[in-house]
C-alpha angles and dihedrals in degrees: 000000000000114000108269103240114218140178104230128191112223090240075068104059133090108210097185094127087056084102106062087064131070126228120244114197099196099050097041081048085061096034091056092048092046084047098047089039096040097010112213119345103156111049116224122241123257137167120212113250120213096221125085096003119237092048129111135192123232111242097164141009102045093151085045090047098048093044092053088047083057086052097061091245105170087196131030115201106239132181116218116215115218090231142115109254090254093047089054098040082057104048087048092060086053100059100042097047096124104050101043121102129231094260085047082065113046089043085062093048100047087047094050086051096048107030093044102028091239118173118221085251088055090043097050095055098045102046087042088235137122119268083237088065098046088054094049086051098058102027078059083058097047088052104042105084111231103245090053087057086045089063094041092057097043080059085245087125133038114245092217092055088041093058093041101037110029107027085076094054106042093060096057098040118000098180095063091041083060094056102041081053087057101048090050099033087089093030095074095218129194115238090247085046099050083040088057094043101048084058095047075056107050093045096048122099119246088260096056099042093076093051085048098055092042089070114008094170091047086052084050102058088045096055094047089053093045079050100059100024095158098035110116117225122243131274095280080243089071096041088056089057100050100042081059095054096053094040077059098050091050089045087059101043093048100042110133124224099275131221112232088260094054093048085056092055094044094049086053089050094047094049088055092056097038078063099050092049091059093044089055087047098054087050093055089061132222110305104270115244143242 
């Protein structure tokens, strides 16, 4: 049977599976300037719910979905899937196996356990994957405190670093995982940072690690001087550079989706410094040889 294909209206639409996904700022950032500039090119997924009648689960295209929502769209153009809800949860995994973290995982795991009753042998075989895996799944759930998962799906926190940093932890002490999460979520921490951070942490003493969560960056840059006491820092010419390097690399990963006007200012911009760039290679001359 083809998808039937609807126009819904948001009040519609159940958005209890929202929490099995993260949140990815950047790429919700693209996907809101390609939807104001081109509007909705890709439906989401639904599947139609019994009660009360007129109602339809997402199964697929949250980020679509919420963007649209930021646009002022009254309808969404959805594609119902003739499933059952555990059918569909399942396809949609499939498709989406290689771009799923570890905790995407585990929170589908543990749903379709809870929510459809399903054994580890059940699950096993419907996921095609080893009942191993699908221990190592849930058990990642139990012993993840909720507020650290919570960060990690509002895309506070990096998965990845997540997974590294605070899996450990949490396991052996999860409160303290939980209030370690709480201190970092604002911070925007690297994964080496928060790796780093997460050590400063363990070894300190009960009467230091208040004063370190007050001001994690602030823990960070300490340690990092007490690290390199006698280096000398660079000729003021090299620091410049590199501070412009990296001033270049943050401007790039925080640009905004921009309006056509905007694009033609910062083309104009861009154009000034790209001059500049060649002007200061120039000055610093053709590599001498051997």
């Amino acid at each position: 049977m083809e998808p039937a294909r609807l126009d819904l209206e948001p009040h519609q639409l159940d958005l209890c599976y929202e929490r099995l996904r993260v949140r990815r700022e950047e790429a919700e950032q693209r996907l809101l300037g390609s939807l104001a500039a081109w509007g909705q090119q890709v439906p989401i997924v639904v599947v139609a719910v019994a009660e009360p009648p007129g109602r339809y689960r997402v199964i697929d295209g949250f980020q679509r979905l919420r963007a649209l929502i930021r646009l002022g769209h009254d309808t969404v153009w959805a594609t119902s899937w003739q499933l059952s809800e555990l059918d569909a949860l399942l396809l949609s995994r499939g498709q989406r196996t290689g771009s799923q973290t570890a905790l995407e995982q585990a929170w589908l795991v543990a749903e379709l356990s809870e929510r459809f009753h399903l054994t580890g042998e059940e699950l096993s075989k419907r996921l095609a994957r080893s009942a191993s895996w699908v221990s190592r799944r849930l058990a990642l759930v139990r012993c993840l405190p909720e507020p650290v998962q919570e960060q990690v799906r509002s895309g506070h926190l990096a998965a990845h670093a997540a997974m590294r940093h605070l899996v450990p932890l949490a396991r052996a002490k999860p409160a303290e995982c939980a209030e370690l999460t709480a201190a970092v979520a604002s911070q925007r921490l690297t994964s080496r940072e928060l790796g780093e951070f997460v050590h400063l942490f363990r070894r300190a003493s009960r009467l230091d690690r208040p004063r370190l969560l007050a001001d994690p960056r602030l823990a960070l840059r300490a340690r990092q001087s007490l690290r390199r006491p006698q280096e000398e820092p660079g000729p003021l010419w090299l620091r410049e550079l590199e501070a412009l390097g990296t001033t270049l690399e943050r401007l790039r990963q925080s640009l905004p989706a921009l309006s056509a006007g905007q694009r033609r200012q910062a083309d104009g911009a861009l154009a000034q410094a790209r001059q500049a760039l060649i002007a200061l290679e120039q000055a610093l001359g053709p590599e001498p040889s051997c």
